[in-house]
N, C-alpha and C positions, 0 to 999 in steps of 0.2 A: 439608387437601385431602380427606382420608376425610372428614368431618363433611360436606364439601359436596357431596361424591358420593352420598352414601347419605339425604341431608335431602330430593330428592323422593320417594324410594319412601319412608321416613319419614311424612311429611304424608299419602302416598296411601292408607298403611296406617290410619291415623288417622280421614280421613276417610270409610273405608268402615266403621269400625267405627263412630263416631258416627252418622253417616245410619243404620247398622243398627240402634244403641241406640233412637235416634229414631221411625223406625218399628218396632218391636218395643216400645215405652212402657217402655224400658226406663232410667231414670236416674239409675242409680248412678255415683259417680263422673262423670258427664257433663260435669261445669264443669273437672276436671282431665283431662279428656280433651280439652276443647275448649283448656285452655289450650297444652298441649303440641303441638296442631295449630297454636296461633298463633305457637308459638316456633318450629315446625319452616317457618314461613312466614318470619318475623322473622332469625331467624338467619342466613341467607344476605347481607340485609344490612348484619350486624354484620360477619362474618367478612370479605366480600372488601373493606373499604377496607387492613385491617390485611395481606391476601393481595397485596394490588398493591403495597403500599408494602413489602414484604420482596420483593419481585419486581423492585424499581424499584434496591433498594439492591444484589440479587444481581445485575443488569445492570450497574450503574455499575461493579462489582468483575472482572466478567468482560470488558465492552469494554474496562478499561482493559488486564488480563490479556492479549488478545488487540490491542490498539494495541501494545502489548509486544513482542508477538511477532511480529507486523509489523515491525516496527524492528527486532528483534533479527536477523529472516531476512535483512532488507534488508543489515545489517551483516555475516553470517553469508556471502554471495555475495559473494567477490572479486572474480569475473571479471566485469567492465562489460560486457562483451559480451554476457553472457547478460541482463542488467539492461536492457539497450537494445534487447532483444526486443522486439518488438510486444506479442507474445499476453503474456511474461512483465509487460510494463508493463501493459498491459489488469489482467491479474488481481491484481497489485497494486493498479489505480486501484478496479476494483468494490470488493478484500476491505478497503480502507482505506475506503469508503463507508459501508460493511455492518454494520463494526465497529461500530457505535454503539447499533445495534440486531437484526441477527441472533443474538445471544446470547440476550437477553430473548424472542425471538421461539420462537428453539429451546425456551428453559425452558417458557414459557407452551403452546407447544402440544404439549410431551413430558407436560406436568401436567396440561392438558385432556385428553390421551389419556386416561391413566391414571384421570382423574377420570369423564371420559365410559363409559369401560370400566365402573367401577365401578357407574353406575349402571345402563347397559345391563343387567347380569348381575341386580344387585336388583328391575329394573323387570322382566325376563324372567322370574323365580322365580312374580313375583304372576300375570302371563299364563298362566304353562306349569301353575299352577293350574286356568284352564281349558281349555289343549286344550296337548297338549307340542310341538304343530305348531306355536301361533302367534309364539311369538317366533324361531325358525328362519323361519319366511315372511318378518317383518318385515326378521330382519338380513339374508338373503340377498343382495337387492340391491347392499348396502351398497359389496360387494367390487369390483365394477365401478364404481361411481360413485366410490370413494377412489381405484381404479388409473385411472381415466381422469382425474378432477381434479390429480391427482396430477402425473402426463405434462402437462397442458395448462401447470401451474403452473411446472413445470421447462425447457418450452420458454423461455417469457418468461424465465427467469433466464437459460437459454442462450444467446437472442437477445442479452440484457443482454449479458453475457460478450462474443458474439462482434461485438457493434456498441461494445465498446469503444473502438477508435481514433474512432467517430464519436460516440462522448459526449464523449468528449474534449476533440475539435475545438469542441462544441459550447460546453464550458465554455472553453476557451483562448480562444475567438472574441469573448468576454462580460470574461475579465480582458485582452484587450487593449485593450476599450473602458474599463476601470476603471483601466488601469494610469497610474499618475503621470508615468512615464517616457517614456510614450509618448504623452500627449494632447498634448504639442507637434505632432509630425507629422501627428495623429488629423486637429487641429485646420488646420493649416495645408494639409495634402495635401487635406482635406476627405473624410478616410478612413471617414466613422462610417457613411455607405450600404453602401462595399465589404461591411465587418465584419460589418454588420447584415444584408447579404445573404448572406455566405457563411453566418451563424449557421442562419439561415433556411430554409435549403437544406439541412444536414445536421439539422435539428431536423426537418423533414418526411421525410426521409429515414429516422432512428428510428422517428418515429413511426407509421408506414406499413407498416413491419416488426412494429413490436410491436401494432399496430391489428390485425395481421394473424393473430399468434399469441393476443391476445385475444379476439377471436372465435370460435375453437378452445374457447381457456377457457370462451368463455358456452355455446357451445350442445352439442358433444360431451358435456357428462356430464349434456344433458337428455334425450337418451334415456334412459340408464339412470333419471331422476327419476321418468320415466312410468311406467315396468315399476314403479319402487318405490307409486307412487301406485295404482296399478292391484291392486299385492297388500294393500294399507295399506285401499283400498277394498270388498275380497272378504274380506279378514279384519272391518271394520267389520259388514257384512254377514249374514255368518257369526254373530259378537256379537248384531247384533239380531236374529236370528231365536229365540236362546235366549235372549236376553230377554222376546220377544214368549210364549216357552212357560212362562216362569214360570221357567224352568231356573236364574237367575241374580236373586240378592235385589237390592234397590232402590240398598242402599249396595254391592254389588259393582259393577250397572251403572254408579255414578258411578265408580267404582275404575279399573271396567277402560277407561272413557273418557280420564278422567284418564291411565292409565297407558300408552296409547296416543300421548294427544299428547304427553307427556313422551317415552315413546319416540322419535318420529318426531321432537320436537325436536331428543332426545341425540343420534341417528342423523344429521342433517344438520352439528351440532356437531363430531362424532365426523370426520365425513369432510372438513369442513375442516381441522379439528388434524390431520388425517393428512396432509393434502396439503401444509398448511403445516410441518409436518414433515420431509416429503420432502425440500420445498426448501430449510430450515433448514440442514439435512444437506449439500445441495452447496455452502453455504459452507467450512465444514468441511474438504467434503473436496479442495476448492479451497486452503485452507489447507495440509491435507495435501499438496498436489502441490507446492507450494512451501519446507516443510519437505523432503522427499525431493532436491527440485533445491539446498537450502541444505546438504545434508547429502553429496550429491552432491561439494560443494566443497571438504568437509573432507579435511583432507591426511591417507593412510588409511597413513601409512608415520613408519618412525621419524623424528625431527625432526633436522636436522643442528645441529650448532651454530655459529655465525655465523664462518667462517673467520677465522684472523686477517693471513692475506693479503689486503688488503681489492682488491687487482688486478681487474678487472671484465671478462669477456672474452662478446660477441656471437659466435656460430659459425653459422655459416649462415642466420639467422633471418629466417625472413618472416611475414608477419600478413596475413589477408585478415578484411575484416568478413561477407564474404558468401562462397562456392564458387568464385567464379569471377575475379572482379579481385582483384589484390592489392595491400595501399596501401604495404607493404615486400617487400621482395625481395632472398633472401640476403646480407643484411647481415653482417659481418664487421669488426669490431674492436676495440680492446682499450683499456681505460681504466684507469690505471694511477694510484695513490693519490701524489695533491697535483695532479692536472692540474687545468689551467686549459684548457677546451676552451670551443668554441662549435660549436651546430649549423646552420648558414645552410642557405637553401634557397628556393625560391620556393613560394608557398602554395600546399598539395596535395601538398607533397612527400614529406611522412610525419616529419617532425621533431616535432613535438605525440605520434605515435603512438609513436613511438620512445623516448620519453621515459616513458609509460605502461606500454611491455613495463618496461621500466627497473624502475619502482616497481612492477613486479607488479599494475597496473588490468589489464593484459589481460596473455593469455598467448600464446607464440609458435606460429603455425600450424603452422609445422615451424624447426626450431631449435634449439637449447638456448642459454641464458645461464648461464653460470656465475661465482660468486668464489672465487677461491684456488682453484678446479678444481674448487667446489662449486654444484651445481645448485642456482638459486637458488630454484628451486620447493622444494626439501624443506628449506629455511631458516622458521624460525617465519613467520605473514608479521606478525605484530605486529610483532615485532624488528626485520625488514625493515622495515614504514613506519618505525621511529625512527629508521633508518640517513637520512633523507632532510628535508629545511628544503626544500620544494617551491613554489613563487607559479607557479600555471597562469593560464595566457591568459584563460579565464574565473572568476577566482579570485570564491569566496563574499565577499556580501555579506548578512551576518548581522545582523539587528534584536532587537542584544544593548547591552549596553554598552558603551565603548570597553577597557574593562579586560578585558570577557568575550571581545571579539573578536580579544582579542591574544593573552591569556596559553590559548583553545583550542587554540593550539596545541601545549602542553605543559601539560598538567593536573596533572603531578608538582611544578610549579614554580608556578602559576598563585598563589601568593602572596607570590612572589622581585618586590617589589617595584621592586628596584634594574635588575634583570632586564628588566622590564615598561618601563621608561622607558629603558634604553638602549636597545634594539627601537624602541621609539617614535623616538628621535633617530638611529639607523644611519637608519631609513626613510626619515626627513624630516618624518615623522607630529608636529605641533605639538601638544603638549596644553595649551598655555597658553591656546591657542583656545579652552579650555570647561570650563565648569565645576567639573568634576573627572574623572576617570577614570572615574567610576559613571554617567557623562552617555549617556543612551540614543541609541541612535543609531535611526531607521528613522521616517517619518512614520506607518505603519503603527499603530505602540502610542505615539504624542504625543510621538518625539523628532524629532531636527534628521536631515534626509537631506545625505549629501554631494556633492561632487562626485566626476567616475569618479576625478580624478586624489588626489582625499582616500581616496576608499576602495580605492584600491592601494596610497597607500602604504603605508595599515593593514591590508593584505593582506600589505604588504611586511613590516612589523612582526612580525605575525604566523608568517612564515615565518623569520625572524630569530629571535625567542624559542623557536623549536620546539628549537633545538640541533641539527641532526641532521649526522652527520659529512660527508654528498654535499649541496652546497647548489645547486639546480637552479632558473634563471628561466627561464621561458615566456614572452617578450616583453614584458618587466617595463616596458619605457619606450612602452605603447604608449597609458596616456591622460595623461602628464605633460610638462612643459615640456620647452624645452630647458634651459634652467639645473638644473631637477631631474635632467632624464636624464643632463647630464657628472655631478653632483652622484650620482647613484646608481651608475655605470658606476664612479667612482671608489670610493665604498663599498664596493660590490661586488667588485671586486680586492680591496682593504684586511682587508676580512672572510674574504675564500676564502684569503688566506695559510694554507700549511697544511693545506687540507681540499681535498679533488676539487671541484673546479664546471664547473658545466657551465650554459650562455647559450644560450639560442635567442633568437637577434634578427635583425631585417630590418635593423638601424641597425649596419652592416659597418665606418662608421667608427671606432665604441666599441670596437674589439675589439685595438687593441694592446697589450696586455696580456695575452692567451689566449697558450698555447704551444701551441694546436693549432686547428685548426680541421677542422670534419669536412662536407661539402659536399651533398647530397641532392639527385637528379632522379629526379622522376617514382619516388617509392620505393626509390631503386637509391643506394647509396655511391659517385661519381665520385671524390670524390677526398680525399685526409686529408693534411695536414702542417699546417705553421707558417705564418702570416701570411706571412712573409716568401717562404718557399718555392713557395707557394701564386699568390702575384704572380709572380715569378719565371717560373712555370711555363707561365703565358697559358692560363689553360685554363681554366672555367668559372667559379669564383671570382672569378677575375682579371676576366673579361667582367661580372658581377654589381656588381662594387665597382667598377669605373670608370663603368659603366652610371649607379650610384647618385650618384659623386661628381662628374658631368655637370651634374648637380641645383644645383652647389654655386659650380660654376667656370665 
C-alpha cells in the first residue's frame, strides 16, 4: 500500500529531474534515471493484481466472519417477538444482503484513504516548494465535497433500510412466481398478472424514493466541484504567470503540472473512499445495534437450576403482540408431571401462543410461569429447549437428508442409529421408500420433494428422536390421513406414558385418552377438567364436540 501511494510523487520527482538533465545537456546517469521513471510507471501494474487478490481472500474471510455473526445474533434473540419486528426483520434482510460485500468495500476504501492521504501529503511537499499556499488552496474544498457526498450516500443506504419491508415485498413477490409449491394455483387461478402487478408496483415505488435521493447524490456535491475547479484554475494560473517569468525551470513546469493533475485525481479518489467509507461504517454500525438488542436478551442474573419438581404452574399470564389487543389474557393453570392434557379451541384463540410462552419463544406481557416455584426465565434456556420434543403447526421442511432431518433434532445422538429408525417407525415415516437414509430430500439441490403428509411425519420423527421430557403436538394430524391420524393418536398416547404431553388439536374425537383438557376463547381459559367432566358440564367444549360430531352422525 505504501509503494503505491508514494509511486506517483516518485515518477513525478524523476521526471522533472530528467526533462531538467535534458535541458541542461546534462547526461550522466540519464539511462538509470530514465529507467527508474519506467519502473515507477510499471510498478503500479505489477503491484495491484497481487493487491486485489489479497483483498478478495481478506473479504471471503470476513463475509464469512460476519454471516457468522448474523446467525450467531439471529440465534442469540430468544424472544420471537422482537424477531417479528418489522424494522428488526428489515435490518437483518439489508445486513444479510451486505454481508458478502460491505466488508471488502470497508477494507478497500479504509486502504484508499490511507493510500490517497499518503499521496496527497508527497504530492503537497513538491507544491509547497513553490508557494506553501498552493496545496492548502487545492485541499480546501475538499472538506465540503467529502461531508456532502458523504450525507447524499448515507441517505440512499437509509432509504435502503427504511424501504425494507418494500424490497422485501418485492423479492417475495418474484419467489412466489418461482415457488414449486405454488405454481399449481399460479397456474390454475391464472395468478402470474396479479403477482407481476403487485411486483411492479412496489418496484416503482423503491425506485422513485431512491431516484429521488440519487439526484441529491448527483448534483449537491457539484457545487462544491465548482468552487474546487475555480481554485484548481487560479492556482493554474498563478503557475503560469511564473512560468511565463522564467521563475520556474522547464522540468519543474512539467512537474508541477503533472503534480497537479495527480493532485486533483487523488483529491476526487480521496473524497469518494471517504464517502464510501461513511457508508461502509453504517453497516457496521447497523450490526452493532443488533449485537446490543442480542445482548439486551442475555439473562444478566444468576442461572437457577432446572428444579426437580418438574410441576408447571401459569399465574396470571397474558401476551399481547402489539399495546393494545391481547391474544391471552390472565391465564391460570397448572400442569403437573405425567399429564396427558389437550388444548382445544377455535382458531384465534391463542393455543399456538400459549404453547410458545410455554417453550420460552415469547415471553409473558404480564405474568409469571414458573416450575417447582422456579421462574422459568432465570432457568438456562438451552436446558429449557431440551426439556421439550416439540412438532408446531408450521413445522420445518429442511433440504437436508433424511437422516440429517431427523437426528437435528438431537445432535448429541445424531449417530444412535437404532434411535434414528425407531423415530422413523413411532412417526410412520417409511424408509424403505428410499434409498437409504443419506437420500436428499428438497428439489432445490436434485432430491425427491415430499408430500405435506411425508414431511410431518418426518417432522414427527424428528420431534420423537429429540427425547425431551414435555412432548408437545401443535396439530400434528393436520396433513395426514385418516388411518394415519388413529395410527398417530394411538402412538402418541403409547409414547407420552410417563412423560407430560400436551395435544393441541381441532380433531376432539382423538382425545380419549387425555386426562384433561384445557378449553380457550377469544384468549381467555373458560374452562379445564376431564373429557368426561367437561361433557357433563354442557358448556363450551361440550357445544364444540357435538358441533364437530354432527359432521359424522
Amino acid at each position: 500500500m505504501l509503494i503505491q501511494a508514494v509511486l506517483p510523487t516518485i515518477g513525478v520527482v524523476l521526471s522533472i529531474d530528467i526533462i531538467n538533465r535534458i535541458s541542461d545537456g546534462f547526461f550522466d546517469d540519464l539511462y538509470i534515471m530514465v529507467s527508474f521513471w519506467m519502473l515507477s510507471l510499471i510498478l503500479p501494474g505489477i503491484i495491484t493484481p497481487f493487491v486485489t487478490t489479497i483483498q478478495t481472500m481478506m473479504n471471503q474471510r470476513a463475509s464469512y466472519a460476519i454471516q457468522v455473526r448474523i446467525m450467531t445474533l439471529t440465534a442469540n434473540i430468544t424472544d420471537l417477538k422482537i424477531m417479528e419486528q418489522p424494522e428488526v426483520h428489515n435490518t437483518f434482510d439489508v445486513l444479510s444482503k451486505e454481508a458478502s460485500y460491505k466488508p471488502l468495500s470497508f477494507l478497500i476504501s479504509l486502504i484508499d484513504c490511507l493510500k490517497g492521504s499518503i499521496t496527497l501529503i508527497s504530492l503537497s511537499i513538491i507544491l509547497a516548494s513553490l508557494s506553501w499556499w498552493l496545496p492548502f488552496a487545492l485541499l480546501l474544498p475538499i472538506i465540503p465535497v467529502t461531508l456532502s457526498l458523504t450525507k447524499a450516500q448515507i441517505d440512499v443506504f437509509e432509504t435502503m433500510l427504511g424501504k425494507g419491508l418494500t424490497s422485501r415485498l418485492i423479492i417475495y413477490y418474484l419467489s412466489v412466481m418461482l415457488n414449486i409449491h405454488l405454481i399449481k394455483e399460479i397456474k390454475m387461478y391464472g395468478l402470474s398478472t396479479f403477482f407481476m402487478g403487485k411486483h411492479e408496483k412496489e418496484f416503482k415505488n423503491l425506485e422513485k424514493e431512491l431516484n429521488h435521493v440519487r439526484k441529491k447524490q448527483l448534483y449537491i456535491p457539484q457545487l462544491w466541484n465548482a468552487v474546487y475547479l475555480a481554485v484548481s484554475i487560479l492556482s493554474m494560473y498563478w503557475i503560469v504567470s511564473n512560468i511565463i517569468k522564467g521563475e520556474i525551470s522547464l522540468g519543474g513546469m512539467v512537474g508541477i503540472i503533472q503534480s497537479i493533475s495527480l493532485f486533483c485525481a487523488s483529491c476526487q479518489w480521496l473524497v469518494f473512499s471517504f464517502s464510501n467509507l461513511g457508508v461502509s461504517q453504517l453497516f457496521f454500525y447497523r450490526l452493532k445495534e443488533i449485537e446490543n438488542l442480542a445482548s439486551n436478551q442475555e439473562q444478566k442474573y444468576v442461572l437457577s437450576a432446572m428444579p426437580e419438581d418438574r410441576t408447571i404452574k401459569f399465574e396470571n399470564v397474558s401476551f399481547s403482540y402489539n399495546e393494545t389487543d391481547k391474544t391471552l389474557s390472565n391465564i391460570n393453570f397448572t400442569l403437573y408431571p405425567n399429564d396427558n392434557i389437550a388444548i382445544v379451541g377455535e382458531n384465534g384463540s391463542g393455543k399456538s401462543t400459549l404453547i410458545k410462552l410455554l417453550c420460552r419463544l415469547y415471553k409473558p406481557t404480564e405474568g409469571v410461569i414458573t416450575m417447582g416455584g422456579v421462574d422459568i426465565s432465570t432457568i438456562d434456556i438451552n436446558v429449557w429447549y431440551k426439556e421439550f420434543s416439540v412438532l408446531f403447526q408450521d413445522f420445518g421442511k429442511y433440504n437436508l437428508s433424511i437422516s440429517e432431518n431427523v437426528t437435528i433434532g438431537n445432535s448429541e445422538q445424531s449417530n444412535n442409529k437404532a434411535r434414528f429408525i425407531k423415530a422413523c417407525e413411532d412417526a410412520g415415516f417409511e424408509l424403505n421408500c428410499y434409498p437409504s437414509a443419506n437420500h436428499m430430500l428438497g428439489r432445490e439441490f436434485y432430491g425427491n420433494d415430499l408430500s405435506g403428509g411425508q414431511w410431518q411425519r418426518l417432522s414427527l420423527a424428528r420431534s420423537f428422536f429429540s427425547g425431551g421430557s414435555v412432548i408437545i403436538f401443535d396439530e400434528p394430524t393436520s396433513a395426514i390421513d385418516p388411518k394415519a391420524e388413529a395410527y398417530l393418536f394411538d402412538t402418541f398416547y403409547e409414547l407420552s406414558k410417563g412423560q407430560t404431553s400436551i395435544m393441541i388439536t381441532h380433531r376432539l374425537g382423538g382425545l380419549k385418552h387425555v386426562n384433561r383438557i384445557i378449553v380457550l376463547a377469544s384468549g381467555e381459559l373458560v374452562e379445564d377438567g376431564s373429557p368426561e367432566e367437561l361433557l357433563k358440564k354442557e358448556g363450551y367444549y361440550s357445544y364444540l364436540y357435538n358441533t364437530q360430531k354432527k359432521q359424522y352422525y
